[in-house]
N, C-alpha and C positions, 0 to 999 in steps of 0.2 A: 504494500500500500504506500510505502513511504517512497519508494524509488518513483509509481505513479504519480504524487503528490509533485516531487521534484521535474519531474519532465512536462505536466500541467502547467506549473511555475514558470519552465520554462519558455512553454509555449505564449502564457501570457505578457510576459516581459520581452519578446521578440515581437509580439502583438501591439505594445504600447509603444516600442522604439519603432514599427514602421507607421502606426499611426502617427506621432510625432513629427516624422520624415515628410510624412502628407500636407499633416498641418501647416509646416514652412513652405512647401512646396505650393501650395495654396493662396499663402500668405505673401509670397514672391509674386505668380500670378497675379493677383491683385494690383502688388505696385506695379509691375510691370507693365499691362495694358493700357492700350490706351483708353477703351472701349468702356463704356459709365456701364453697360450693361453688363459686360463681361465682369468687370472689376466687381461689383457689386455682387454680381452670382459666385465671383471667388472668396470674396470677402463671406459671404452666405456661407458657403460649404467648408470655410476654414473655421471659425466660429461653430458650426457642428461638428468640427470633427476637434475643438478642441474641449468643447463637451463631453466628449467621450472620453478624450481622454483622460480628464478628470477625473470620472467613474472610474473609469480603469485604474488608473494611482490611488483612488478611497480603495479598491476591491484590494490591491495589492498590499495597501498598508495593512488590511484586516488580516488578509492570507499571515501577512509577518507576522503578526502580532500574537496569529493564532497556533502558526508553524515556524518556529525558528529557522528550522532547515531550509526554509525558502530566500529568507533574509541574507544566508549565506552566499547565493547562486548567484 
């Protein structure tokens, strides 16, 4: 169970770091364009996807808090 536990872990923490990756990528778009409509729809989906992240950072602080072993990885 605990080898599961740590590969989960893992998966979610490769999960937050390419959301993150998203989120600048996003957030780049946005400045970048010239496009009010474009920029506006990046700005939109950066701002959700840094919602999530969020989640995802509560979720994982819990995981630690509740699994040491996680914290290590």
């Amino acid at each position: 169970m605990e080898r599961n536990s740590v590969t989960v872990g893992k998966k979610i923490k490769t999960t937050l770091s390419s959301l993150k990756s998203a989120q600048a990528s996003l957030e780049s778009f946005a400045l970048e364009t010239e496009s009010q409509v474009a920029k506006q729809m990046y700005t939109q989906f950066a701002d959700q996807t840094k919602s999530i992240v969020e989640g995802m950072e509560a979720r994982v602080k819990e995981i630690e808090e509740q699994e040491p072993q996680f914290k290590a990885r």
